[in-house]
N, C-alpha and C positions, 0 to 999 in steps of 0.2 A: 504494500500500500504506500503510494508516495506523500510524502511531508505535505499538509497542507497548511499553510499559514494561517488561512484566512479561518478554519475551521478550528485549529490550536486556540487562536486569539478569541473567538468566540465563545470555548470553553471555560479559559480563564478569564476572561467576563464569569461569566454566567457563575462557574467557581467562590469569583470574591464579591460576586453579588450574592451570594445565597450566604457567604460567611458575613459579610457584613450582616445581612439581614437576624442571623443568628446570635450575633452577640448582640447587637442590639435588643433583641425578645430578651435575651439572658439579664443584661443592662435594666429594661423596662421591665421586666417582672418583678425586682423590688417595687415595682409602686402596683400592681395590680394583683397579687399573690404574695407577696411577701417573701418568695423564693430569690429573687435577682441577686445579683453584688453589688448592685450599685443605680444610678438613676442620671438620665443623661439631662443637662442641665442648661439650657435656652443653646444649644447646638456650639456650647464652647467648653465642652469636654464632659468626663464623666467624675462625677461624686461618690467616691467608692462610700456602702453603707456600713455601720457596724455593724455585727452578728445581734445584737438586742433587737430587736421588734418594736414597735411602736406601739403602744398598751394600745388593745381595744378597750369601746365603750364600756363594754359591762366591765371591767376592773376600772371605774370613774372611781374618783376623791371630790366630785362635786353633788350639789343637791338644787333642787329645782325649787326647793319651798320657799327658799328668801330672794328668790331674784327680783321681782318687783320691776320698777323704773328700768333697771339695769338689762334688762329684755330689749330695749330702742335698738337693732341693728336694721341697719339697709343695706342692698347691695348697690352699685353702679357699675354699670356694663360700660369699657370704656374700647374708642376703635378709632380712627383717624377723624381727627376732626371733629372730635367729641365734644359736646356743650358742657359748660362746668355749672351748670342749673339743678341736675338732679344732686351734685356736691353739693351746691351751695343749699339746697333745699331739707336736706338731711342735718344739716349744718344747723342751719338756723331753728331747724323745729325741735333744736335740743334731743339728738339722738345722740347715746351713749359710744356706738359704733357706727363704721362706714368700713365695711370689704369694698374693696376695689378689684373687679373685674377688667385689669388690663390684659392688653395685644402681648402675647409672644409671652415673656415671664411677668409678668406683670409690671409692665411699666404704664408709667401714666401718660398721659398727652399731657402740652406747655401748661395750658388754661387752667386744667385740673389739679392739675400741681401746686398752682399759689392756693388753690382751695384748700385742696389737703393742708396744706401748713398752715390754712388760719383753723381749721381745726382742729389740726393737734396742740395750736395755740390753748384752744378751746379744752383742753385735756380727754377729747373725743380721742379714742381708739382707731386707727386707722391699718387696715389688715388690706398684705397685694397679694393677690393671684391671680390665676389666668381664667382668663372666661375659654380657653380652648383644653378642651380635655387631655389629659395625656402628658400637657406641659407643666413644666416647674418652676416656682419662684426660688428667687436663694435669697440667701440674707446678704443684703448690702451688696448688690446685683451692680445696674445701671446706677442705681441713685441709693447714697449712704444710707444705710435704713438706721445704722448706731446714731448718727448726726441727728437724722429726723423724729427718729421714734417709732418709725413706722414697724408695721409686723408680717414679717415673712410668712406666707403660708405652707409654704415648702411644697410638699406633693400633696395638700389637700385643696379640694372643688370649691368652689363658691359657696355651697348651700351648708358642707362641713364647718367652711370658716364663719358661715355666720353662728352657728349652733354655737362652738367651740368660744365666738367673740363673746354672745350672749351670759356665757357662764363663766366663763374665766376672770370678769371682774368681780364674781364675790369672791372671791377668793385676794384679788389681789388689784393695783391701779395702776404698778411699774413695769415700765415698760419691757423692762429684760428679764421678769419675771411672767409676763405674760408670753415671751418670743418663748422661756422655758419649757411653757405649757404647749405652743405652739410645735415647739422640737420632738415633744415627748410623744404627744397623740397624732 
């Protein structure tokens, strides 16, 4: 059989397309099974994980009877060109939390940005993740989250982070104790 180049080359394509494809699953299956090593992280590398697990719910240290007030969380869905109206809106009607559903790992758009810092001014809780499934926010990504306050949601959804906002302030109101609780679950 003679040497075919163009059939070799097509192989190893196909080859280190299926390997790539495969450590990737291996990569993302810490965040959807709990089996993976690691979690790839807004497509600038991979985060290897520790062997701990992240407590499930039912092993909580929190309680739903005193929450009270401290239940105010919104979400905001944020994409190019996002109006900073539903911030500002959350903002001012005195809610406790605001998840931020940004593009990609959770970054914010320009507008929304000075919102968010009038209220963390405000001592409002401000939590980033991704409105795209599957993606990751990190801590102190694009924009310093130590400097601002703001709280990584790490490999958890929207709808997690707001449960997760809602309860994590009776227990506590600082900031790097709540990113804790954020790491933990």
């Amino acid at each position: 059989m003679p040497f075919d180049k163009e059939r070799n080359f097509m192989l190893t394509a196909l080859i280190l397309l299926q390997l790539t494809i495969v450590l990737a699953l291996i990569f993302i299956g810490a965040r959807v099974g709990g089996f993976g090593l690691g979690i790839l992280v807004g497509g600038r590398g991979i985060e290897l994980k520790s062997t701990e697990q992240n407590r499930h719910t039912a092993q909580r240290e929190f309680s739903v009877d005193n929450i009270g007030k401290l239940s105010r969380v919104g979400i905001v869905y944020g994409y190019a060109d996002c109006s900073s109206v539903p911030m500002r809106a959350f903002t001012d009607a005195g809610f406790n939390g605001i998840v931020w559903g940004g593009v990609g790992d959770g970054n914010f758009y320009k507008d929304v940005f000075d919102v968010a810092l009038k209220a963390r001014a405000k001592d409002i809780n401000i939590a980033c993740s991704s409105r795209i499934p599957m993606e990751t926010t990190c801590l102190s990504g694009k924009i310093d989250d130590a400097q601002y306050h703001f709280v990584a949601a790490l490999t958890l959804n929207l709808k997690k982070v707001r449960v997760l906002l809602i309860l994590v302030p009776a227990k506590t109101r600082v900031w790097q104790r709540i990113q804790e609780f954020f790491n933990k679950y």
